[in-house]
LODODREN-804025 format. One record per atom (N, C-alpha, C): residue number from 0; atom name; y, x, z. Coordinates in Angstrom, 3 decimals, padded with zeros to 6 digits, always signed. Example, Ala and Ser with C-alpha at 12.3 -4.5 7.8 and 13.67 -1.06 7.14 Angstrom:
! LODODREN-804025
+------+------+----------+----------+----------+
: resi : name :    north :     east :       up :
+------+------+----------+----------+----------+
:    0 :    N : -005.690 : +013.190 : +007.800 :
:    0 :   CA : -004.500 : +012.300 : +007.800 :
:    0 :    C : -003.300 : +013.200 : +007.800 :
:    1 :    N : -002.250 : +012.850 : +007.080 :
:    1 :   CA : -001.060 : +013.670 : +007.140 :
:    1 :    C : +000.030 : +012.900 : +007.870 :
+------+------+----------+----------+----------+
***
This chain:
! LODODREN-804025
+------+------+----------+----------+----------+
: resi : name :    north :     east :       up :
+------+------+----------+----------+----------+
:    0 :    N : +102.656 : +101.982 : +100.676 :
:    0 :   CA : +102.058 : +100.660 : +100.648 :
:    0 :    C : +101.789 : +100.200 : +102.080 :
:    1 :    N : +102.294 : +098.823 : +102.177 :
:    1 :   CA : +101.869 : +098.978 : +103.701 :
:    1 :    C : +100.743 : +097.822 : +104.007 :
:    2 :    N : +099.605 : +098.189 : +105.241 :
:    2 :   CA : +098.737 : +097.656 : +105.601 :
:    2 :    C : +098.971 : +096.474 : +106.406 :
:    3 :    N : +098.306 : +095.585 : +106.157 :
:    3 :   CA : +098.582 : +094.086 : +106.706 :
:    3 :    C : +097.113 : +094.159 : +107.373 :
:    4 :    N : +097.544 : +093.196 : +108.738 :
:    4 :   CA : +096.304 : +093.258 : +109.466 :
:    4 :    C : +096.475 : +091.621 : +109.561 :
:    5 :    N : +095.038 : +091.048 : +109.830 :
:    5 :   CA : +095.013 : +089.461 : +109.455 :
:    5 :    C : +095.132 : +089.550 : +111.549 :
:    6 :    N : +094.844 : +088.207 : +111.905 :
:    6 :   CA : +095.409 : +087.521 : +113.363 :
:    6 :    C : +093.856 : +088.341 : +113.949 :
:    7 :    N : +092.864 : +088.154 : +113.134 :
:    7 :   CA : +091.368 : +088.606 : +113.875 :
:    7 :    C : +091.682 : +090.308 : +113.760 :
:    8 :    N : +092.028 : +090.743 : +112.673 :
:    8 :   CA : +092.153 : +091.756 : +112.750 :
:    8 :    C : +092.684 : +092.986 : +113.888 :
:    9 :    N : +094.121 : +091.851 : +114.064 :
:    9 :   CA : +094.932 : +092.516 : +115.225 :
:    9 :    C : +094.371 : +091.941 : +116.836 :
:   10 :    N : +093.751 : +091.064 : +116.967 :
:   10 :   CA : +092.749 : +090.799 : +118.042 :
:   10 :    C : +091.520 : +091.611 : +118.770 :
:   11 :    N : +091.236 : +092.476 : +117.887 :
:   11 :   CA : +090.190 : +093.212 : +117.115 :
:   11 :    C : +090.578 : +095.203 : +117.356 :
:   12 :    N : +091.735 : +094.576 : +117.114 :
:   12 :   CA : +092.231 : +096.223 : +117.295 :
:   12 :    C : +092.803 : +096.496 : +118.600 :
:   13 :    N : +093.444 : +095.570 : +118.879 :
:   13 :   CA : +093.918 : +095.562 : +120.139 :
:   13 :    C : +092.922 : +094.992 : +121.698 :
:   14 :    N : +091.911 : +094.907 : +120.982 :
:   14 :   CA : +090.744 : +093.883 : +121.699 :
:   14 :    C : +091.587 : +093.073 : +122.926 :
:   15 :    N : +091.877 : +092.371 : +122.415 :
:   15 :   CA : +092.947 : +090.797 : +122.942 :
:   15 :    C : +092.457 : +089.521 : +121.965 :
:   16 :    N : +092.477 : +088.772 : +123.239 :
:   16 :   CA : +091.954 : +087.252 : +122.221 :
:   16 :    C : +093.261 : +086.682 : +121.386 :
:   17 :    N : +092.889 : +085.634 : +120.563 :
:   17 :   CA : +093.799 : +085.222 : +120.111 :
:   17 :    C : +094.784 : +084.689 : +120.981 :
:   18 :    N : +094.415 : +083.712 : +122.547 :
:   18 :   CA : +095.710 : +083.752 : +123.138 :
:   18 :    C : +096.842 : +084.080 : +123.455 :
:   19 :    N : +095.761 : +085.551 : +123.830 :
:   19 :   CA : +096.633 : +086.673 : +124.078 :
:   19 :    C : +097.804 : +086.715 : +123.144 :
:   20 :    N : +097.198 : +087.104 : +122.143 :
:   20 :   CA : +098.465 : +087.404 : +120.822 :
:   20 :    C : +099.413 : +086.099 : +120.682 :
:   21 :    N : +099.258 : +084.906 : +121.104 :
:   21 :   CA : +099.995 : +083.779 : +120.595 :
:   21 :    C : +100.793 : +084.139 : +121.600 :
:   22 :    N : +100.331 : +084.445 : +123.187 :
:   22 :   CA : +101.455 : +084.567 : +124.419 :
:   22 :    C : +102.518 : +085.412 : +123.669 :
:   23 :    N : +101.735 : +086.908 : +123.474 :
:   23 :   CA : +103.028 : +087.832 : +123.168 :
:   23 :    C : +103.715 : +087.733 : +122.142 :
:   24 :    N : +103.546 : +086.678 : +121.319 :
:   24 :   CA : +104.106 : +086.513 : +120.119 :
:   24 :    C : +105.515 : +085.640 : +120.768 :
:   25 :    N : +104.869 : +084.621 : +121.933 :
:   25 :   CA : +105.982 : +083.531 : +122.279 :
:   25 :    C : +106.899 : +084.123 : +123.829 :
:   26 :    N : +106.293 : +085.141 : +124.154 :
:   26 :   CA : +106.734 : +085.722 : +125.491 :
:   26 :    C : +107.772 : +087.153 : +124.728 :
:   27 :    N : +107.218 : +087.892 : +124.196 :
:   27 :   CA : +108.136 : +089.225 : +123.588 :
:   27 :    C : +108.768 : +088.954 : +122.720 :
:   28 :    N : +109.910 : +088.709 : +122.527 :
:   28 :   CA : +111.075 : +088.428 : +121.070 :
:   28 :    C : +110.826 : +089.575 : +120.231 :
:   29 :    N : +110.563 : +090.873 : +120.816 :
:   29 :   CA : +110.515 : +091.621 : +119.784 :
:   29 :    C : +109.705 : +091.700 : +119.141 :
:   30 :    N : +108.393 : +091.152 : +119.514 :
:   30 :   CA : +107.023 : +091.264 : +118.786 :
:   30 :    C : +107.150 : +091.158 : +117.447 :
:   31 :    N : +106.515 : +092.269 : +116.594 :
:   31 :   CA : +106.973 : +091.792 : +115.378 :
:   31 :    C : +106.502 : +090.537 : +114.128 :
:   32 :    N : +107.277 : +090.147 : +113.603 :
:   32 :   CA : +106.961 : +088.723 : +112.945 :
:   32 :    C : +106.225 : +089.038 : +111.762 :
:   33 :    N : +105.439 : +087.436 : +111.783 :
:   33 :   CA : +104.770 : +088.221 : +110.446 :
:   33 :    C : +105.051 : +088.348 : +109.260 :
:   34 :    N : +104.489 : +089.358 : +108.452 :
:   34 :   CA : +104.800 : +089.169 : +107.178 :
:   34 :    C : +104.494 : +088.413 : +105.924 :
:   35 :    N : +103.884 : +088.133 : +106.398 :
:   35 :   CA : +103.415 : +086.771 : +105.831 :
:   35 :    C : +102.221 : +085.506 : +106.115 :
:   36 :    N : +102.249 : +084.041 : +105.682 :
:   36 :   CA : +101.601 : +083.404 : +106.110 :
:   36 :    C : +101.937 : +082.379 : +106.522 :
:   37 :    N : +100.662 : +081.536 : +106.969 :
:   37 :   CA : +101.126 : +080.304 : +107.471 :
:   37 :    C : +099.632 : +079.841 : +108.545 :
:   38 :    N : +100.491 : +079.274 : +109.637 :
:   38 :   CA : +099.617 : +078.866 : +110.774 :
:   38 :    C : +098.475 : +079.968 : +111.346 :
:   39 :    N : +097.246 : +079.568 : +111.431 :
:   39 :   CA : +096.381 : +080.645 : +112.098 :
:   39 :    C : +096.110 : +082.222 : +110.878 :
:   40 :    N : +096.847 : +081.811 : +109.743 :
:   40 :   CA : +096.923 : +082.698 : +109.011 :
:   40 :    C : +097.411 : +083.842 : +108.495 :
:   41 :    N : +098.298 : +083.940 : +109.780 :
:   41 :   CA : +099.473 : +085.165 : +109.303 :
:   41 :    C : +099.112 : +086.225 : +108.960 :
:   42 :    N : +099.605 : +087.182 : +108.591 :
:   42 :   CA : +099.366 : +088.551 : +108.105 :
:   42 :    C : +100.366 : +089.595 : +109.086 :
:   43 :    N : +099.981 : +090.600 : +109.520 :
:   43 :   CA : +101.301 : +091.354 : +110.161 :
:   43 :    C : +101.216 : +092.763 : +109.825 :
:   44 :    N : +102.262 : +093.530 : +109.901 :
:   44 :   CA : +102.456 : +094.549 : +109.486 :
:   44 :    C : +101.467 : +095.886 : +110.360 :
:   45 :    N : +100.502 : +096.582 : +109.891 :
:   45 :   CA : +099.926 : +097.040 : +111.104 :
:   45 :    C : +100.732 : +097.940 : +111.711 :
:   46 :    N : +101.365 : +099.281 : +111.105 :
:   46 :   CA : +102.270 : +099.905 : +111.447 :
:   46 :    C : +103.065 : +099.171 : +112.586 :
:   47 :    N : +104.263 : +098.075 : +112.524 :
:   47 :   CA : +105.085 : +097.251 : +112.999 :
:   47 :    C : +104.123 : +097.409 : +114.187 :
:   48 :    N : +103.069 : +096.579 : +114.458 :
:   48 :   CA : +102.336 : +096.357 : +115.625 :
:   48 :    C : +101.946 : +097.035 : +116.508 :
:   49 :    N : +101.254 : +098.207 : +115.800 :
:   49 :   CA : +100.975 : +099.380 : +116.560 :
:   49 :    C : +102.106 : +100.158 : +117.248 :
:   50 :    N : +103.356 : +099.997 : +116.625 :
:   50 :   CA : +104.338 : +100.958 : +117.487 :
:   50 :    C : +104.927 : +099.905 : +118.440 :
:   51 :    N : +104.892 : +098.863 : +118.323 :
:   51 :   CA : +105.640 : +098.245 : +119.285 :
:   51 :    C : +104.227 : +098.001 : +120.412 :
:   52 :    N : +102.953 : +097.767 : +120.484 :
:   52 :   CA : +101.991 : +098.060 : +120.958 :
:   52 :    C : +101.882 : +099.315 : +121.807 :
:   53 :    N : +102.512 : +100.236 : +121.393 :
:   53 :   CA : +102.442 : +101.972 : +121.871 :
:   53 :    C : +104.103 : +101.295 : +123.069 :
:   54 :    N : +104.602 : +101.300 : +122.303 :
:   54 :   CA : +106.333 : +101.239 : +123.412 :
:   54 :    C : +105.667 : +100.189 : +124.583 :
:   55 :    N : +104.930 : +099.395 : +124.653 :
:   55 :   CA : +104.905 : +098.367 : +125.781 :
:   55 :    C : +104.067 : +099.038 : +126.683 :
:   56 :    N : +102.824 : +100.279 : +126.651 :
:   56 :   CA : +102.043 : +100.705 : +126.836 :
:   56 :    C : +102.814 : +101.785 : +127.893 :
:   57 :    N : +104.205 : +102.453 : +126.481 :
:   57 :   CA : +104.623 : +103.250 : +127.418 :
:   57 :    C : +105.807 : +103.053 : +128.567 :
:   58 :    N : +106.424 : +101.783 : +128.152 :
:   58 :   CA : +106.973 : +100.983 : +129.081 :
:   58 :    C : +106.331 : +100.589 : +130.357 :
:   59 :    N : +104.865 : +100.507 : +130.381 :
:   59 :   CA : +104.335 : +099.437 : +131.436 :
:   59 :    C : +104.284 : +100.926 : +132.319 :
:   60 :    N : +103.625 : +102.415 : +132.217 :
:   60 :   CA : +103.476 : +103.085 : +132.108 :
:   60 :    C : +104.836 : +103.863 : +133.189 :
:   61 :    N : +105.744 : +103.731 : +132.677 :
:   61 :   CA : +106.921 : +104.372 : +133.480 :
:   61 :    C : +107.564 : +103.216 : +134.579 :
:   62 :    N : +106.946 : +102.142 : +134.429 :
:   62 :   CA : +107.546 : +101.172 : +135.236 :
:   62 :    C : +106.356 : +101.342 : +136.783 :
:   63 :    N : +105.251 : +101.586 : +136.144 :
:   63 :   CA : +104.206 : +101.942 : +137.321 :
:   63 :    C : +104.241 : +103.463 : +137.780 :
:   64 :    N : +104.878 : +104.086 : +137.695 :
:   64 :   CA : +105.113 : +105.725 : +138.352 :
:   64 :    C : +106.452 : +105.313 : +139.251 :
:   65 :    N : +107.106 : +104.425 : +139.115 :
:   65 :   CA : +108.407 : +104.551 : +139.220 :
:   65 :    C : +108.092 : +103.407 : +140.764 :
:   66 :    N : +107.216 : +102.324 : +140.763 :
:   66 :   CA : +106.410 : +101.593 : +141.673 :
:   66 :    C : +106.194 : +102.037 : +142.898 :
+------+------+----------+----------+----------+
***
């Protein structure tokens, strides 16, 4: 079954404002889309989020050793 996290939710978890999340939603193509919803209402996959959340982390991560 999979867990849906609401827009506050994932704001919340990620402690990022909602801007935030609208940037990376309109700045990262890969960000993942939601699964459902409409306008400030979306729903997103938490799984989906969290791993692509973890890859940018470990992306930013090897790009700053490498600096």
């Amino acid at each position: 079954m999979m867990l849906v996290l609401t827009t506050k939710q994932v704001c919340e978890r990620f402690k990022i404002s909602r801007m935030t999340l609208y940037r990376w939603r309109k700045e990262y193509h890969d960000f993942p889309k939601p699964v459902f919803g409409y306008g400030c209402y979306l729903k997103f996959d938490a799984q989906q989020v969290t791993d692509w959340y973890h890859k940018r982390v470990q992306q930013a991560s090897q790009t700053d050793i490498g600096a």
